[in-house]
Residue, then its C-alpha position, 0 to 999 in steps of 0.5 A: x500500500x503506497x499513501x501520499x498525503x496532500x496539503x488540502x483536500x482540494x490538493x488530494x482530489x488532484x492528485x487522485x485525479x493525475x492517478x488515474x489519467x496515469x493509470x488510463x493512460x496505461x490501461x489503454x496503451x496496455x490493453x485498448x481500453x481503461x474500465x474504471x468505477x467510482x464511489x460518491x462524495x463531495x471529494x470524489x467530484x472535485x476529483x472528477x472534475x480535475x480529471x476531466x482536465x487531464x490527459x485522458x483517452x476518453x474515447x476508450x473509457x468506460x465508468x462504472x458505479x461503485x454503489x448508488x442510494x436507491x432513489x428515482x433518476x435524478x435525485x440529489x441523493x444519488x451519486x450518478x446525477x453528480x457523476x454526470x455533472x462532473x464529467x459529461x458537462x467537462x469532458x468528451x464522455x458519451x453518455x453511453x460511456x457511463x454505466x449506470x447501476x439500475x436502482x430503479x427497477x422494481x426487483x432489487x435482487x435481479x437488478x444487481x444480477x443484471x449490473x454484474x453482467x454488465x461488468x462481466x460484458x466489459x471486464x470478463x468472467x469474472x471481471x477485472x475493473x481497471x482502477x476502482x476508488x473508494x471513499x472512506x466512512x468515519x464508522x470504517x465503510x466503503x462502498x455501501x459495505x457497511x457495519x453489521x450489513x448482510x451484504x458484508x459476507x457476500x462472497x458469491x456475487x460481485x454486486x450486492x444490495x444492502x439493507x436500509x443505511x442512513x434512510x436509503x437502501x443502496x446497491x454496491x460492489x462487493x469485496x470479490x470484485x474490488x479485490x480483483x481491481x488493478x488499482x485500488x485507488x482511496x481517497x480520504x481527506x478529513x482530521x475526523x477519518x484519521x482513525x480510520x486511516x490507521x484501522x484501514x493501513x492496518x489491515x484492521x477486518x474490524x471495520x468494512x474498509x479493512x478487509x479490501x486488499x492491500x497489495x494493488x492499493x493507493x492511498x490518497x489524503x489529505x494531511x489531516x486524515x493521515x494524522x495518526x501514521x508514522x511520518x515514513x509511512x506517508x509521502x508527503x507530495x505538497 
């Protein structure tokens, strides 16, 4: 696990972005095309949308959710409306480019089923995304895998739906598939996760966070989230 720490969270976020252009980039030149999945948050936009200012081969990118709150299209909730935003409005993306999980479909559990197949039709059997970003809760979730959900011991599919969590059911990825990815890209900022970050480089299976693989990751943060690491554990880039 490699973690740079950044000055201010605005810092972070463009410097999670130049990852993954470098890592497209590459993806790209290494296999014709970069599949990439992305988490929600206030962050993660600004993130976004620094990397439609990057040198990336948008014509050979496809994004994928890494969860989304149950919620009609369009609702501020939910994470693909602010996606779009961030990127559509910013880069030469396609619409067609961004794959949408079906939380609108009345049958959850079949909804889910149709979003791994989705992800088998891109990224094989079993599929293997390219690059997937994570954000980090303060109660140690990331995606929508959550403390004390169900869906935290799904090892047998590789999307998954959760129980209510802060008003909203939401569909996630599950731990098989993210601990497939070529890069596990995190990107925390915040003094109030820096316990989380400790639990999380610890490789702590006490929180959700804890249990993604470590060996393809990268930590991004700001300086306040990496208060509790020793100094040689982190870069610090700016």
């Amino acid at each position: 696990m490699r973690i740079e720490a950044f000055a201010t969270p605005d810092a972070a976020a463009a410097g999670a972005a130049a990852t993954i252009a470098t890592a497209a980039r590459a993806a790209v030149h290494d296999r014709g095309r970069f599949l990439f999945a992305v988490s929600g948050g206030h962050t993660p936009w600004i993130m976004l949308q620094a990397l439609a200012g990057e040198q990336v081969p948008w014509a050979a990118v496809h994004v994928f959710q890494v969860d989304e709150r149950v919620a009609a299209d369009g609702d501020l909730d939910r994470n693909l409306t602010h996606l779009k935003q961030a990127l559509l409005d910013r880069c030469p993306l396609r619409a067609d480019q961004i794959h949408a999980m079906p939380v609108e479909e009345p049958d959850l559990d079949a909804a889910s089923a149709q979003y791994a197949q989705t992800l088998r039709s891109y990224a094989g059997t079993p599929p293997v995304l390219d690059l997937i970003h994570l954000g980090l809760g303060p109660d140690g979730h990331t995606a929508s895998l959550v403390p004390w959900d169900p869906v935290l011991e799904v090892n047998d599919r590789d999307v998954a739906v959760t129980e209510p969590y802060e008003g909203r059911r939401r569909m996630t990825l599950t731990y098989p598939v993210l601990n497939r990815a070529r890069i596990i890209l995190w990107l925390v900022t915040g003094e109030e996760k820096a316990g989380m970050v400790a639990l999380l480089v610890q490789g702590d299976r006490s929180i959700p966070a804890g249990r993604v693989a470590q060996n393809q990751a990268i930590v991004i943060a700001d300086r306040g989230a990496v208060l509790q690491l020793a100094p040689h554990d982190v870069a610090t880039i700016g």
